[in-house]
VMD Tcl script that draws the C-alpha trace (Angstrom):
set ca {
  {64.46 -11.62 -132.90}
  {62.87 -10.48 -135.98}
  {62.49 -6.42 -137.07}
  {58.92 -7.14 -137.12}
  {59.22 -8.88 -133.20}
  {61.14 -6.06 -132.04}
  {58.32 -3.49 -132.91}
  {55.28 -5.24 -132.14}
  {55.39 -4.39 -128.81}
  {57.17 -1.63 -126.89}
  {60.54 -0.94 -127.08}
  {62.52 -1.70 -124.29}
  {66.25 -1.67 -123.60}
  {65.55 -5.33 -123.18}
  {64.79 -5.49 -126.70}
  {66.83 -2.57 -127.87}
  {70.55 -4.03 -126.77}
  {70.65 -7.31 -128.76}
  {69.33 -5.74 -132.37}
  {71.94 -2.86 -131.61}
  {74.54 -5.27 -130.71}
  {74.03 -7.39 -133.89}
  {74.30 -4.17 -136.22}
  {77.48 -2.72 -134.76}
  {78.88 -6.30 -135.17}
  {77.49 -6.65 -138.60}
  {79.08 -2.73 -139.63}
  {82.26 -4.15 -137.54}
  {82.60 -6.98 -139.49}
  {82.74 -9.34 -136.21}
  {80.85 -11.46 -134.35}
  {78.50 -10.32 -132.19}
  {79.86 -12.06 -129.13}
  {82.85 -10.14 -129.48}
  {80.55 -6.09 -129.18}
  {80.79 -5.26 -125.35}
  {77.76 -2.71 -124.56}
  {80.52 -0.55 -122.82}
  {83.12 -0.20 -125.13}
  {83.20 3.17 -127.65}
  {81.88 2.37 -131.15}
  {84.89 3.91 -132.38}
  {86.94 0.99 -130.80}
  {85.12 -1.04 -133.50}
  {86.23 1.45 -136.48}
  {82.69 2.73 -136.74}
  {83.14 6.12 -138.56}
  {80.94 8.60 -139.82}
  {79.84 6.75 -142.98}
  {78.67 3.49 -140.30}
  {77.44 6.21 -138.45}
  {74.71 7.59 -140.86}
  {74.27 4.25 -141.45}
  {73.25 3.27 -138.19}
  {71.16 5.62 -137.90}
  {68.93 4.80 -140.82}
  {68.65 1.05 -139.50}
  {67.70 3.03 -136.18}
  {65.01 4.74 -137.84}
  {63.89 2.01 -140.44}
  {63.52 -0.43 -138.09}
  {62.78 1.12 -134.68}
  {60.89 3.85 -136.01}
  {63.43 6.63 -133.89}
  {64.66 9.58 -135.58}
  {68.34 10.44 -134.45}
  {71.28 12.42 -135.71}
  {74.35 10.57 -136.57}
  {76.10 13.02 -134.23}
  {74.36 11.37 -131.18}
  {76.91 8.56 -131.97}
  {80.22 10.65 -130.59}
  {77.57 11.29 -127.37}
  {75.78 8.66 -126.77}
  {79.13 6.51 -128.12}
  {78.82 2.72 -126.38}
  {75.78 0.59 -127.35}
  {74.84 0.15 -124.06}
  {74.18 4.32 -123.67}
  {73.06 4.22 -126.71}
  {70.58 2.02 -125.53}
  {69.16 3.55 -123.09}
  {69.05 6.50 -124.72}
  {66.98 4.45 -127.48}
  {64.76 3.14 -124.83}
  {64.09 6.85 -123.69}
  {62.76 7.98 -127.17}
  {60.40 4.81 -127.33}
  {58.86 5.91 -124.33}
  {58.36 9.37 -124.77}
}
mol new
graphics top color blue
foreach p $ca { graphics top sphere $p radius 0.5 }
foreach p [lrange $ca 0 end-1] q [lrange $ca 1 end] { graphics top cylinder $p $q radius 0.2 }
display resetview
């Protein structure tokens, strides 16, 4: 799925989970396959730096303004997730 197909319509989690999943991987330095939505980003060395990072994808390309620090709460991609999906609605 494109950036511009993931914001052309609403954002779901549906939608949400497999763009997140492919930047983790991509920060990671793995394959996607190998991201599990419940495992802690820190598992995959993400640190502060991919952090920040992150977040600027997140708000480049889904248009959702969030604090790196929401990465240490929010920490697996699959919270994350939802907690992306709750913004979109709002």
């Amino acid at each position: 799925m494109s950036d511009a197909d993931l914001t052309a319509t609403p954002l779901t989690a549906e939608k949400i989970q497999p763009w997140l999943v492919e930047r983790v991987a991509h920060y990671a330095m793995i394959p996607a396959e190998e991201i599990e939505a419940d495992v802690p980003l820190a598992q995959y060395g993400l640190d502060s730096v991919y952090a920040f990072a992150l977040c600027g994808d997140i708000e480049d390309t889904l248009g959702l303004l969030v604090e790196p620090i929401l990465l240490w709460d929010v920490d697996t991609v699959a919270a994350l997730t939802t907690h992306l999906a709750e913004l979109a609605a709002v």
